[in-house]
Residue frames relative to the residue before (quaternion, step in Angstrom):
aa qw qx qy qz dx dy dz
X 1.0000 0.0000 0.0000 0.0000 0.00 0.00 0.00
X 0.3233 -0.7972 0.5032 0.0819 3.49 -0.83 0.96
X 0.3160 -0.7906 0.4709 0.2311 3.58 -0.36 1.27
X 0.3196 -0.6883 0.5858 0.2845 3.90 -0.86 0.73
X 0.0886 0.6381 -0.7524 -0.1372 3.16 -1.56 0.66
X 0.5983 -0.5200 0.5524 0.2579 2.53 -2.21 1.08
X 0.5305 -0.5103 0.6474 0.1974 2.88 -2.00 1.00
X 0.4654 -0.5327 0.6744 0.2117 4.18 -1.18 0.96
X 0.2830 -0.7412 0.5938 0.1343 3.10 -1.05 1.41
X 0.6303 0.3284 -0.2561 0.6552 3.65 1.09 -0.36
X 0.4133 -0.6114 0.6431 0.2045 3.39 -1.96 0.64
X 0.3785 -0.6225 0.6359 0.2547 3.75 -0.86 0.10
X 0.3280 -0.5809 0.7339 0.1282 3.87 -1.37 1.32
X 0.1448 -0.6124 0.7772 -0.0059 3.92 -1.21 1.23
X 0.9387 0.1001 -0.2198 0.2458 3.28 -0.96 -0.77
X 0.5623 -0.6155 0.3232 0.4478 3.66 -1.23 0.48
X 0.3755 0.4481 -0.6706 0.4567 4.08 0.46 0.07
X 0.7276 0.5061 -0.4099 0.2153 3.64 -0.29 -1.08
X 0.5290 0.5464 -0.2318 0.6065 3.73 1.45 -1.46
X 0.7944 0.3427 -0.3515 0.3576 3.81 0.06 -0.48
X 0.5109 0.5414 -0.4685 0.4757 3.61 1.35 -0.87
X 0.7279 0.5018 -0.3662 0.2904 3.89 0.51 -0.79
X 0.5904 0.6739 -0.2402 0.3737 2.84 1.37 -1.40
X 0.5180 0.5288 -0.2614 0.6195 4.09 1.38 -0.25
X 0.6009 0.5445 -0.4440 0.3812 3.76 0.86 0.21
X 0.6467 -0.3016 0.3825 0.5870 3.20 -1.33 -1.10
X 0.1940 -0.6784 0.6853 0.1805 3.17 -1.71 0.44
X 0.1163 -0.7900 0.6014 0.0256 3.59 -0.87 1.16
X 0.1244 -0.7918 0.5768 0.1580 3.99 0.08 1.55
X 0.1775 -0.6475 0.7411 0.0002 3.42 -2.10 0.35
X 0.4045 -0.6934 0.4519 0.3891 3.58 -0.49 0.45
X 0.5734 0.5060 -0.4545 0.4568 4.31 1.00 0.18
X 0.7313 -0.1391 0.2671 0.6120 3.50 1.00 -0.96
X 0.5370 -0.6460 0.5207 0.1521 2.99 -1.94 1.03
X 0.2610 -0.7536 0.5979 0.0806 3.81 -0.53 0.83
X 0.1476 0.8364 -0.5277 0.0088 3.67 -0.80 1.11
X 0.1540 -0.8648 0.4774 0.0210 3.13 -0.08 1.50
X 0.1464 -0.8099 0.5673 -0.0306 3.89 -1.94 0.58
X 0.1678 -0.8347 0.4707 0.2314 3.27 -0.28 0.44
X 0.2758 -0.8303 0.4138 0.2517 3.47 -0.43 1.08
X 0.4610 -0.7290 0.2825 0.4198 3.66 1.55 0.09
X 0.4512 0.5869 -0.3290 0.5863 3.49 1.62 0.31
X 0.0520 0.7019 -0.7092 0.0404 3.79 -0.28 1.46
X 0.6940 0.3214 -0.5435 0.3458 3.80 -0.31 0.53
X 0.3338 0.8021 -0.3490 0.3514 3.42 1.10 0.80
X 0.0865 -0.7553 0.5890 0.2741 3.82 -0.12 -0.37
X 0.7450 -0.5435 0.3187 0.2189 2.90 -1.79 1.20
X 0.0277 -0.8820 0.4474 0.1455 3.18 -0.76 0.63
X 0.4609 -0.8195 0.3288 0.0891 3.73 -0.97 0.91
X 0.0261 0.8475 -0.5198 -0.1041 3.80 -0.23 0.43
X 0.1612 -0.7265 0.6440 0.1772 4.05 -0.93 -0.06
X 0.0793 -0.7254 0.6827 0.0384 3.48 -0.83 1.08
X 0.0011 -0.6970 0.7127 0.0795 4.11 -1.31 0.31
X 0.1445 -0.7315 0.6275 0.2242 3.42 -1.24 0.12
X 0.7920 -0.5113 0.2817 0.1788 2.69 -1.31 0.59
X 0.5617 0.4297 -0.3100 0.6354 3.65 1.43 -1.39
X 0.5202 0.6498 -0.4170 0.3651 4.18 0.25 0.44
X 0.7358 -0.4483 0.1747 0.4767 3.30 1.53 -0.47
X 0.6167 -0.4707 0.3841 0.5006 3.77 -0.94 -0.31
X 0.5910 -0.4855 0.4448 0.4660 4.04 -0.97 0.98
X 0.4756 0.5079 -0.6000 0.3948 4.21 0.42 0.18
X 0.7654 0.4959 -0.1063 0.3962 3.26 0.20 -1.66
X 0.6202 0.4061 -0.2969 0.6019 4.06 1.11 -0.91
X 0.7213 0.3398 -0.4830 0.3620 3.58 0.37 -0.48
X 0.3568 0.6641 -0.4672 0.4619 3.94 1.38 -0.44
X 0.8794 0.1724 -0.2495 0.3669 3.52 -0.09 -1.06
X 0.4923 0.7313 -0.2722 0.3855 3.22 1.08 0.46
X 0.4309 0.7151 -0.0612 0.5469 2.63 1.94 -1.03
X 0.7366 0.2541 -0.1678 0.6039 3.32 -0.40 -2.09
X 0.7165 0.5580 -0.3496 0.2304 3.49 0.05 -0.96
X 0.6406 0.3066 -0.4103 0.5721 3.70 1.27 -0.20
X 0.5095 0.5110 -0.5547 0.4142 3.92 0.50 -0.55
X 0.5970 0.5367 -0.3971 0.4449 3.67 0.42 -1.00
X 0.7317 0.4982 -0.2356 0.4011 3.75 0.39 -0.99
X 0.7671 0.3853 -0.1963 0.4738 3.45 1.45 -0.99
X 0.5536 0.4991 -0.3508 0.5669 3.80 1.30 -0.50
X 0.8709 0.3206 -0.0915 0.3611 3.99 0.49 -1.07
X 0.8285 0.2307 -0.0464 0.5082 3.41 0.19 -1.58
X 0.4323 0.4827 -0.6281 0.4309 3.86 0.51 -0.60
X 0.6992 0.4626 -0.4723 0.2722 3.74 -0.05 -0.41
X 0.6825 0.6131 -0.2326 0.3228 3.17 0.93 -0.86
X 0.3903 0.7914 -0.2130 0.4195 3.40 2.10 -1.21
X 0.0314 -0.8066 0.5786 0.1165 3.57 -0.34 1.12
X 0.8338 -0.3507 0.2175 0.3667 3.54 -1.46 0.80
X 0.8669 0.2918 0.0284 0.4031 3.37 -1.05 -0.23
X 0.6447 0.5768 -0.3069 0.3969 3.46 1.39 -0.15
X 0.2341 -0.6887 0.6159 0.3026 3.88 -1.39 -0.37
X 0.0046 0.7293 -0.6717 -0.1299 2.99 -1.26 0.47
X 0.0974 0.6827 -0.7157 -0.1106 3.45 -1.22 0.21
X 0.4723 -0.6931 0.5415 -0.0579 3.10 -1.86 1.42
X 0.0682 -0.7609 0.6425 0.0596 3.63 0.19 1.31
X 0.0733 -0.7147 0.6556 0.2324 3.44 -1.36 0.43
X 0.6073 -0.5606 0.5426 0.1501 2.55 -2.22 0.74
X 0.6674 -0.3640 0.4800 0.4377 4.06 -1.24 0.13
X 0.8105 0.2610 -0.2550 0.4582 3.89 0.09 -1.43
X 0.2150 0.6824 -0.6482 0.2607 4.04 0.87 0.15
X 0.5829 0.6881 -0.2931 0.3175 3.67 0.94 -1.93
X 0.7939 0.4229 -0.0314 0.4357 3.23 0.46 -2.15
X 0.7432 0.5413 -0.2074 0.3340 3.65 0.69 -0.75
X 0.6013 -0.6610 0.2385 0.3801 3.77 -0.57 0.98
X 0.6392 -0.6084 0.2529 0.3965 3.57 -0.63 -0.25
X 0.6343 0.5845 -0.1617 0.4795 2.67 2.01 -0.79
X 0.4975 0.5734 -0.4338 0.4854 3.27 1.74 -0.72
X 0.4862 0.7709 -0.2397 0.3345 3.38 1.13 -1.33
X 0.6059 0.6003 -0.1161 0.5090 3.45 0.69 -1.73
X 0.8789 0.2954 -0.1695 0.3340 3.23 -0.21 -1.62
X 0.4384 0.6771 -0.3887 0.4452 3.36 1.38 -0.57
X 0.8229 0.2471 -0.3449 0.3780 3.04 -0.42 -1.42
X 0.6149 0.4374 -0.4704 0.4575 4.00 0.58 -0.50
X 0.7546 0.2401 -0.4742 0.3848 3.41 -0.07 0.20
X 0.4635 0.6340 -0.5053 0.3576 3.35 0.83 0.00
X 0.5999 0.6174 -0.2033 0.4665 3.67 1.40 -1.92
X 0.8286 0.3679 -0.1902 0.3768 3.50 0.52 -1.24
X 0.6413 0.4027 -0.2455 0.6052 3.64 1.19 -0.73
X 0.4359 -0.5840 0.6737 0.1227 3.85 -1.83 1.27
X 0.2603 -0.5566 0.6907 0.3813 3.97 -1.06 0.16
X 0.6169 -0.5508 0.5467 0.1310 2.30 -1.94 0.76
X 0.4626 -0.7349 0.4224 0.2598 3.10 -1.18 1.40
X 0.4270 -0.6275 0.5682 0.3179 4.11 -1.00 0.55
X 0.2122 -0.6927 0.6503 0.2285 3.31 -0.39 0.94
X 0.4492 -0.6137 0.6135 0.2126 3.58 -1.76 0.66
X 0.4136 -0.7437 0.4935 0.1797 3.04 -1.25 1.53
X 0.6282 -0.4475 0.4424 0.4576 4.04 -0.78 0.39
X 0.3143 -0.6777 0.5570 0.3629 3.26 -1.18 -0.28
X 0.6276 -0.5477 0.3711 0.4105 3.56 -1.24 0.55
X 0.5567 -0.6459 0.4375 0.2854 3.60 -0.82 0.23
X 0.6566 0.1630 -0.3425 0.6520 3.55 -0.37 1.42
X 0.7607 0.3799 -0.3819 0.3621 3.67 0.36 -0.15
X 0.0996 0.8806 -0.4579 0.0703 3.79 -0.20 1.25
């Protein structure tokens, strides 16, 4: 009997050209973690996923922790949400640590599904060009 494995709806981003090509996208903040997203122009593709910690965040115990919750979070919830052809890469934040799983969860799908708002540009003042 042959055991099925499941095909990964989401791809994984390895090398750093890849993290920087995203890093030139949109950036959608959240107070757990920053969400940068890209379109790679390639929609019969599957989505594809990166995780970034820094270092001033703690000791490699604690960064691999949020690293952790942070992809389970990606594979139980939001990989669904992840349209085609796109990148994401997932900076965490310090409170990623402290925060529930579910808070966890819901974040990143709304983070995936909702664009920042654009900053609309103020006029300039008059005489100043």
């Amino acid at each position: 009997m042959t055991k099925k494995v499941r095909q990964s709806a989401v791809g994984r981003l390895k090398s750093r050209p890849q993290f920087l090509f995203v890093r030139e996208g949109e950036k959608r903040k959240g107070p757990l973690f920053l969400l940068e997203v890209r379109n790679r122009q390639m929609p019969d593709e599957p989505p594809r996923v990166g995780f970034t910690v820094t270092k001033k965040h703690g000791n490699a115990v604690e960064r691999n922790r949020m690293r952790r919750r942070l992809k389970e979070a990606v594979r139980l919830s939001a990989g669904f949400a992840m349209e085609p052809g796109h990148d994401y890469v997932v900076v965490a934040r310090r409170d990623v640590l402290g925060a529930s799983f579910e808070t966890l969860k819901a974040g990143l799908k709304d983070r995936i599904a909702t664009r920042q708002k654009q900053k609309q540009q103020r006029p300039a003042a008059p005489g100043k060009e």
